[in-house]
C-alpha positions as CSV (number, residue, x, y, z in Angstrom):
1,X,93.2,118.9,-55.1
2,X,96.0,116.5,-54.0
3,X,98.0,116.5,-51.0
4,X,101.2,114.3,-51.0
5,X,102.6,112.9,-47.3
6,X,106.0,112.5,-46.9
7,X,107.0,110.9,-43.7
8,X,110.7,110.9,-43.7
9,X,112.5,113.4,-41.3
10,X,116.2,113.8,-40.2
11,X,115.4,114.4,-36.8
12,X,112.3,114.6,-34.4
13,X,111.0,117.8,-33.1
14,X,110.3,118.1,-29.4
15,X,105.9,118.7,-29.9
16,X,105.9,116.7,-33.1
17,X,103.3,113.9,-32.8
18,X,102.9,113.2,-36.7
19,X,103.7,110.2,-38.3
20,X,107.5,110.3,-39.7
21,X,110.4,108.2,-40.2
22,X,113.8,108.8,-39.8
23,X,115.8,109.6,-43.1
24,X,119.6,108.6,-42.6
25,X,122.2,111.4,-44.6
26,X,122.5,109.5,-48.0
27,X,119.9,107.2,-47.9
28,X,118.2,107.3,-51.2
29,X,117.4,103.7,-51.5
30,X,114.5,104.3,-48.4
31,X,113.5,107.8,-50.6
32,X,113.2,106.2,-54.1
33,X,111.3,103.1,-52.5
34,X,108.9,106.0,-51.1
35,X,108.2,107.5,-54.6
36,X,107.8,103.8,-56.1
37,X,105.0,103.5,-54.0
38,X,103.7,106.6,-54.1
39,X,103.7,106.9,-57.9
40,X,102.1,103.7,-57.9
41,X,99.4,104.7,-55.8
42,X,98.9,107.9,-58.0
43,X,98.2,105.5,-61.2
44,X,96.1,103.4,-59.5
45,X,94.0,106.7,-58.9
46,X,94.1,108.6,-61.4
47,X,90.4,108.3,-61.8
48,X,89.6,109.5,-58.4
49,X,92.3,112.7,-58.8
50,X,90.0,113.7,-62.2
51,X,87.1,114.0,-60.2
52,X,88.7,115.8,-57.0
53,X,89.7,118.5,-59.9
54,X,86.7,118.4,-62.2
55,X,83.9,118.2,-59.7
56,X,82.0,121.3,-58.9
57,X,83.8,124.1,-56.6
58,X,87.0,121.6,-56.9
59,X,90.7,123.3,-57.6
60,X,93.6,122.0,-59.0
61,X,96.6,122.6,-56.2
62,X,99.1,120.0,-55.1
63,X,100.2,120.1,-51.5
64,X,103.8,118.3,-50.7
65,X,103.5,118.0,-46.8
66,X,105.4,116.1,-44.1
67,X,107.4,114.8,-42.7
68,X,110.1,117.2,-44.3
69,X,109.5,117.1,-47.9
70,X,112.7,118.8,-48.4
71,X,114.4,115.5,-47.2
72,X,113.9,113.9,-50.7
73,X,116.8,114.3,-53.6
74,X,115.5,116.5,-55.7
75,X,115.7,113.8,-58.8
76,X,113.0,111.5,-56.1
77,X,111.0,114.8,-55.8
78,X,111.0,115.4,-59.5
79,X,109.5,111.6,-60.2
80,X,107.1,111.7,-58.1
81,X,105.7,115.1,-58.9
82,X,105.9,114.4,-62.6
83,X,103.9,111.4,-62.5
84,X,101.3,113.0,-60.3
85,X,101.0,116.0,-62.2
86,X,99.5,113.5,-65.3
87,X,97.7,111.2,-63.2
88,X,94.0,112.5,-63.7
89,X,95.3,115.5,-65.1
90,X,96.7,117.0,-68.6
91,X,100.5,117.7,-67.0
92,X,99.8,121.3,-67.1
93,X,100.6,123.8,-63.6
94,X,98.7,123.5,-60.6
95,X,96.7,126.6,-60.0
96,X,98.8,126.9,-56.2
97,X,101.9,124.0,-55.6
98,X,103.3,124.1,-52.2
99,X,105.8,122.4,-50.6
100,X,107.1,122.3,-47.1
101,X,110.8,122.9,-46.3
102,X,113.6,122.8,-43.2
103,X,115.0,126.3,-43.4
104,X,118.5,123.8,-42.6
105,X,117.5,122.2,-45.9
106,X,117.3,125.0,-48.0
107,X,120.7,126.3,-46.3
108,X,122.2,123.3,-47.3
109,X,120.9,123.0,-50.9
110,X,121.3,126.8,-51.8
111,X,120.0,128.5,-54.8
112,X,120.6,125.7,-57.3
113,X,118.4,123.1,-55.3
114,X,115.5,126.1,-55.0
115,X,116.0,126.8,-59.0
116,X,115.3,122.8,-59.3
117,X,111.9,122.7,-57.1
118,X,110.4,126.2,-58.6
119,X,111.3,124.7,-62.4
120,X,109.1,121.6,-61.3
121,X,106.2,124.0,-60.6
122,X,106.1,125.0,-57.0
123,X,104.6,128.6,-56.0
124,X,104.5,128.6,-52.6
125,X,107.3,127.3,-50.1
126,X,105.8,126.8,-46.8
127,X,108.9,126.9,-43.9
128,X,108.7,125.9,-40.8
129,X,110.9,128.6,-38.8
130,X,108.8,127.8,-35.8
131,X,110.9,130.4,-33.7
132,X,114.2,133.3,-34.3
133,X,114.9,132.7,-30.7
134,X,118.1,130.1,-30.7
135,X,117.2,128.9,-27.0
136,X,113.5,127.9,-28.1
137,X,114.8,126.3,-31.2
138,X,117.4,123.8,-29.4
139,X,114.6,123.1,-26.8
140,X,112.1,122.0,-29.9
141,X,115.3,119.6,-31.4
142,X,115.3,121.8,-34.9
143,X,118.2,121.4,-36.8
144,X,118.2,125.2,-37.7
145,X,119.2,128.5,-35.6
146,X,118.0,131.7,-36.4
147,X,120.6,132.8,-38.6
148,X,119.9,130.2,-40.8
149,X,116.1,130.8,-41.1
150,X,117.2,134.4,-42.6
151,X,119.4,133.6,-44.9
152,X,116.7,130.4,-46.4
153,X,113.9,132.8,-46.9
154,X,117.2,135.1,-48.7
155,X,117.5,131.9,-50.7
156,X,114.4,131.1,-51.5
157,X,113.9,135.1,-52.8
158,X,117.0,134.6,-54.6
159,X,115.6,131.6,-56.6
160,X,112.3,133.4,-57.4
161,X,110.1,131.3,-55.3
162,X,106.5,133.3,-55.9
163,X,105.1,133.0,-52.4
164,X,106.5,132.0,-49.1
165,X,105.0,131.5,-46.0
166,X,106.6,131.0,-42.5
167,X,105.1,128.8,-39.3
168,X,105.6,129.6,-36.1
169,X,104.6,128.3,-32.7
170,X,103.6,130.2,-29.7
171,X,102.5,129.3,-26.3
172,X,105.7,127.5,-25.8
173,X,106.6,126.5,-21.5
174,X,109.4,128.9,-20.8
175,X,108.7,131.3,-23.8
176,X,108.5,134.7,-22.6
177,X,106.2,137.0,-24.0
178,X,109.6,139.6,-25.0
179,X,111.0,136.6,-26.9
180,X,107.4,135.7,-28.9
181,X,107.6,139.8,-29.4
182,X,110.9,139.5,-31.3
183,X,110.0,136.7,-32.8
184,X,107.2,138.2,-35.0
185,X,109.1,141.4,-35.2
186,X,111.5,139.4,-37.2
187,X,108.9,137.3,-39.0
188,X,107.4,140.5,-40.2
189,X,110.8,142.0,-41.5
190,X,111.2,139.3,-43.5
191,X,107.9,140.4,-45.2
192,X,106.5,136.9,-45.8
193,X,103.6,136.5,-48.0
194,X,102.4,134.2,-45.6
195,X,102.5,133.5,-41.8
196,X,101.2,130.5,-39.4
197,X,101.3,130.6,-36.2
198,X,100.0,127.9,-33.8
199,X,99.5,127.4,-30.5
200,X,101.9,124.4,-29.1
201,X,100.0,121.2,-28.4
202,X,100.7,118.4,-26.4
203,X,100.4,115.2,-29.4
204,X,100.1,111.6,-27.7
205,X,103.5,110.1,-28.7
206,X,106.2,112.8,-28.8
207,X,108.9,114.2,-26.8
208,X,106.7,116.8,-25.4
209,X,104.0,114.4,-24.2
210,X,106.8,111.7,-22.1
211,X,108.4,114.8,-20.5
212,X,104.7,116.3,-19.1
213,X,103.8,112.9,-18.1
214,X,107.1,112.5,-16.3
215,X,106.6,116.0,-14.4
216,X,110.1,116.8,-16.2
217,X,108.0,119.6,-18.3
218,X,104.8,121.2,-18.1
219,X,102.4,122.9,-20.6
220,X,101.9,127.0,-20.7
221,X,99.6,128.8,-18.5
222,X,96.5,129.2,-20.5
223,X,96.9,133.1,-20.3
224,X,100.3,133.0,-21.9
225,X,98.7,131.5,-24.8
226,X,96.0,134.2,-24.7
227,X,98.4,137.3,-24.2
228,X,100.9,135.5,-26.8
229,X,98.1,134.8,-29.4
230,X,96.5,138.6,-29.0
231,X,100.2,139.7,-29.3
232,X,100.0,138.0,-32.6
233,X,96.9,139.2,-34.2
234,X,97.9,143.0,-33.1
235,X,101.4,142.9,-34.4
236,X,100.8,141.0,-37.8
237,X,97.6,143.2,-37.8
238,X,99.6,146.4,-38.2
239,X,101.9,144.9,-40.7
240,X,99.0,144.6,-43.1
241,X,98.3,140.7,-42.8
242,X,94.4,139.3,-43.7
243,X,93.7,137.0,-40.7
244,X,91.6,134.9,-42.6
245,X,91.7,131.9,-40.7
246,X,92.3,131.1,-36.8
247,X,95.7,130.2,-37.3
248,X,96.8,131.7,-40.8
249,X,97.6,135.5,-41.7
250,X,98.5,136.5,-45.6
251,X,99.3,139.5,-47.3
252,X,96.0,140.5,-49.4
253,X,95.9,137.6,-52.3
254,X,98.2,135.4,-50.9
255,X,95.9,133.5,-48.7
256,X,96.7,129.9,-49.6
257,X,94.4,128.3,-52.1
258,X,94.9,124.9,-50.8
259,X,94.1,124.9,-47.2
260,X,90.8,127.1,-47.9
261,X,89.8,124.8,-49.9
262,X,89.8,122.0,-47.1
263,X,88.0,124.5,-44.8
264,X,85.6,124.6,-47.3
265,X,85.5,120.9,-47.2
266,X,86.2,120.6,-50.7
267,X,87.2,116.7,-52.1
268,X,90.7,116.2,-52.4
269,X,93.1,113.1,-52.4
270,X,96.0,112.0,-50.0
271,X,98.9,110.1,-51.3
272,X,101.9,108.6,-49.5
273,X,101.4,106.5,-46.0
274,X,99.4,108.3,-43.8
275,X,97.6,110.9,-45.8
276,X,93.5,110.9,-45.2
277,X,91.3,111.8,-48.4
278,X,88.0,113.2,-48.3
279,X,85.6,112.3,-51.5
280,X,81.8,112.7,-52.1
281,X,80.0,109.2,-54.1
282,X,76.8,108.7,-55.4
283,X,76.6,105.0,-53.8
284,X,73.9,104.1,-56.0
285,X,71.3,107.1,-55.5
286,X,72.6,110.7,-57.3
287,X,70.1,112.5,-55.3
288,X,72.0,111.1,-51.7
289,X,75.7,111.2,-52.5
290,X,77.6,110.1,-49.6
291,X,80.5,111.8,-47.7
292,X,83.8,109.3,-47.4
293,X,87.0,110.1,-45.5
294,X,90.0,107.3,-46.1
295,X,93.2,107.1,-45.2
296,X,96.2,105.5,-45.4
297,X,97.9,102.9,-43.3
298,X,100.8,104.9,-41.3
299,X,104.1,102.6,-42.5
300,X,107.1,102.9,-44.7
301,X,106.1,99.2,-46.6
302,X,103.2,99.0,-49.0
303,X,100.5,100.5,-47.5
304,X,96.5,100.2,-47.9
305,X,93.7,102.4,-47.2
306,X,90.9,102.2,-45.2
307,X,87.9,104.5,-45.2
308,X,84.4,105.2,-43.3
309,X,81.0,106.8,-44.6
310,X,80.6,110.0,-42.6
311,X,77.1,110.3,-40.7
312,X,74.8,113.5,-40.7
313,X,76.2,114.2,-37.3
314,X,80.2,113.6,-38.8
315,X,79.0,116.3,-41.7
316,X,77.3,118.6,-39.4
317,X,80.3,119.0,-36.9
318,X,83.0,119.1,-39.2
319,X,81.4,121.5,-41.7
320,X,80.4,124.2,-38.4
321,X,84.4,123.4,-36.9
322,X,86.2,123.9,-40.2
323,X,84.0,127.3,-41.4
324,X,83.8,128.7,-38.0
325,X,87.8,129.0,-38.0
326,X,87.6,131.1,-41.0
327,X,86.8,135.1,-41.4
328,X,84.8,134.1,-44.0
329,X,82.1,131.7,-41.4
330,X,78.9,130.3,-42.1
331,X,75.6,130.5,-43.6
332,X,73.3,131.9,-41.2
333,X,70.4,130.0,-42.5
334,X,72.5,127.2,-41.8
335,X,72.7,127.7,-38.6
336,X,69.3,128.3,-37.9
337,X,68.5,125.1,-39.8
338,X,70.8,122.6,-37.9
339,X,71.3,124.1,-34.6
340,X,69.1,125.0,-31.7
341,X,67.5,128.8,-31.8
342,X,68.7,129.9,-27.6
343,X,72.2,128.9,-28.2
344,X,72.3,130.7,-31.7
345,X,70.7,133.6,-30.1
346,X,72.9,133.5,-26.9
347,X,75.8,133.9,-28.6
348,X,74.9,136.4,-30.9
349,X,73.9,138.2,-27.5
350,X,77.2,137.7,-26.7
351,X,79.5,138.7,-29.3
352,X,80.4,135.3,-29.8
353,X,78.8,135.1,-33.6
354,X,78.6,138.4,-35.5
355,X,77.7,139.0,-39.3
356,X,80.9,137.9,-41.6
357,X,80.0,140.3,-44.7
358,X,77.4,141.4,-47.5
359,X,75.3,139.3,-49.6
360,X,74.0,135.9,-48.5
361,X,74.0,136.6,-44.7
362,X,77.4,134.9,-43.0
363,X,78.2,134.6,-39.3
364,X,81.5,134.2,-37.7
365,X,83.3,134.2,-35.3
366,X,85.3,138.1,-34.1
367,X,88.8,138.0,-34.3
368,X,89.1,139.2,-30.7
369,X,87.0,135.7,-29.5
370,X,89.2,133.5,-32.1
371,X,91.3,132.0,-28.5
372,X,88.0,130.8,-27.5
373,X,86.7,129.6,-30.7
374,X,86.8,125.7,-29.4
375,X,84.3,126.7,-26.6
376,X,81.9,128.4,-29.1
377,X,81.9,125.9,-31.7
378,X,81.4,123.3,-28.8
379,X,78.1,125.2,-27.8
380,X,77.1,125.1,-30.9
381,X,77.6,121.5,-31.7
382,X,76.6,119.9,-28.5
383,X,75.1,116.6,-27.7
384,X,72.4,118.4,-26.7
385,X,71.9,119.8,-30.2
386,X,70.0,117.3,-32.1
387,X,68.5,119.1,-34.9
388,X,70.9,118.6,-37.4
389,X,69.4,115.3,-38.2
């Protein structure tokens, strides 16, 4: 499983607090420096790719995130994909290959520049829309209106992209609930194989985050959010969309490979400045392998990586956040095993946990306490709970 950062954007959105550079029109000289580096870093390891694919429960998907992807001439895209598809691997198709777009982008480039990325492999375009309301989208600093959003996902039909999913953001100050309404309405027309949907956050470090500190804007009321996210479940509900994960809604088989795999916590490896990796080693003793998240520094230049051994407690609380946002939950044995017996039973008193499906016996979260999923999990994984050691 690899994931590919690319942190080059045209413009900066509003909430965005990822790293990103800006990419000036006709600058291909920053670009093909990008994929130098990038492909470099892919040879160097190609050993470490194998064994994200070949290990046990691994899959082979390739994930080209940003950053706007869709930024990059498609000749820079094509290098860079071609020399990690054989890195590690035998240069055949990923089993899932997504890559995120600007719907302005894929305006821009029409049906030839979709015909180029589907005939380098991808199966799954990933746009962020974000909004169909034109006011929302000029607050957030998109380059796109809502006209254009339409007429990319006609595109992207057009050039016989297999899958594509659309993000959206809710709980947005000055987003009224009538607008969100329309919003999905549209996103549902459409009839996306896919739909994301997250709640706007306040990241240290962007737009949004100087004008709350400066009193110029302030964040939604907390039941906005809630009435806006129920909206969501309800409407995309009816339309016949799995929500299989907190955030993420698919049409039956077109829930994306990739990201369940990192809720799974499955090993994968991030390329590119900025991108974390996640590997499981041996370190000496096969029967104590050893959990190791890295990442790269965040910069345009040449780039290392730095990494940390995760801890029992790191494993414990990542594995019970990550599963507990999914339909799919946990292991109830698990549960019982690493976390203390009156807050298990409390909240399966409460509704809070409730049995996830047959065979081995699963607990998750209901869809109708998702919104308050943070204060469950925190229960579950307090400081008071030191079993899991």
């Amino acid at each position: 499983m690899i994931y590919i950062h690319i942190p080059l954007c045209r413009s900066f959105c509003t909430y965005c607090g990822f790293y990103s550079e800006i990419l000036p029109e006709q600058d291909c000289t920053s670009a093909g420096r990008l994929a130098d580096r990038i492909c470099a870093e892919a040879r160097a390891r190609a050993e470490e790719i194998r064994e994200s694919i070949d290990g046990q429960g691994c899959v082979d998907t390739l994930y080209i995130g940003g950053g706007t992807p869709s930024v990059l001439p498609p000749g820079v895209l094509s290098r860079i994909v071609r020399t990690v598809s054989t890195c590690g691997r035998d240069g055949g198709p990923f089993e899932e290959f997504t890559l995120e777009v600007n719907p302005d982008d894929i305006v821009r480039g029409g049906p030839e520049y979709v015909r180029s990325v589907r005939d380098l492999g991808v199966t799954r375009i990933s746009m962020g829309v974000q909004s169909f309301d034109d006011r929302i989208l000029r607050w957030m600093n998109r380059r796109h209106d809502a006209a254009s959003a339409v007429r990319a996902v006609e595109i992207l039909r057009e050039g016989g992209i297999p899958a594509i999913s659309l993000d959206l953001i809710f709980g947005i100050p000055h987003l009224e609930d009538a607008v969100w309404e329309e919003t999905l309405r549209r996103a549902v027309s459409l009839s996306p194989e896919h739909i994301s949907a997250y709640q706007l956050s306040v990241e240290e470090g962007s737009t949004l985050a100087g004008q709350i500190a400066s009193g110029r804007e302030s964040e939604a009321p907390a039941a906005q959010c809630s009435r806006q996210y129920d909206r969501l479940c309800r409407v995309l509900g009816a339309a016949g969309y799995h929500h299989y994960e907190i955030s993420n809604f698919a049409l039956p088989g077109h829930e994306a490979v990739h990201n369940s795999a990192y809720w799974r916590r499955v090993p994968y490896v991030g390329l590119g400045p900025g991108a974390h990796s996640f590997r499981v080693a041996e370190a000496g003793n096969p029967s104590a392998p050893v959990e190791v998240r890295s990442w790269n520094a965040e910069t345009l230049g040449d780039y290392a990586a730095e990494s940390e051994i995760l801890s029992a407690e790191d494993a414990f609380v990542e594995k019970v956040m990550l599963a507990l946002r999914t339909d799919k939950g946990l292991s109830e044995k698990y549960l019982q095993e690493h976390c203390r017996a009156d807050v298990l039973a409390a909240l399966r008193r409460e509704g809070g946990l409730v049995p996830a499906g047959n065979g081995e016996t699963l607990l998750r979260i209901p869809e109708e306490r998702f919104f308050v999923c943070d204060d469950i999990i925190r229960r579950l994984i307090s400081a008071e709970n030191e079993s899991y050691l």
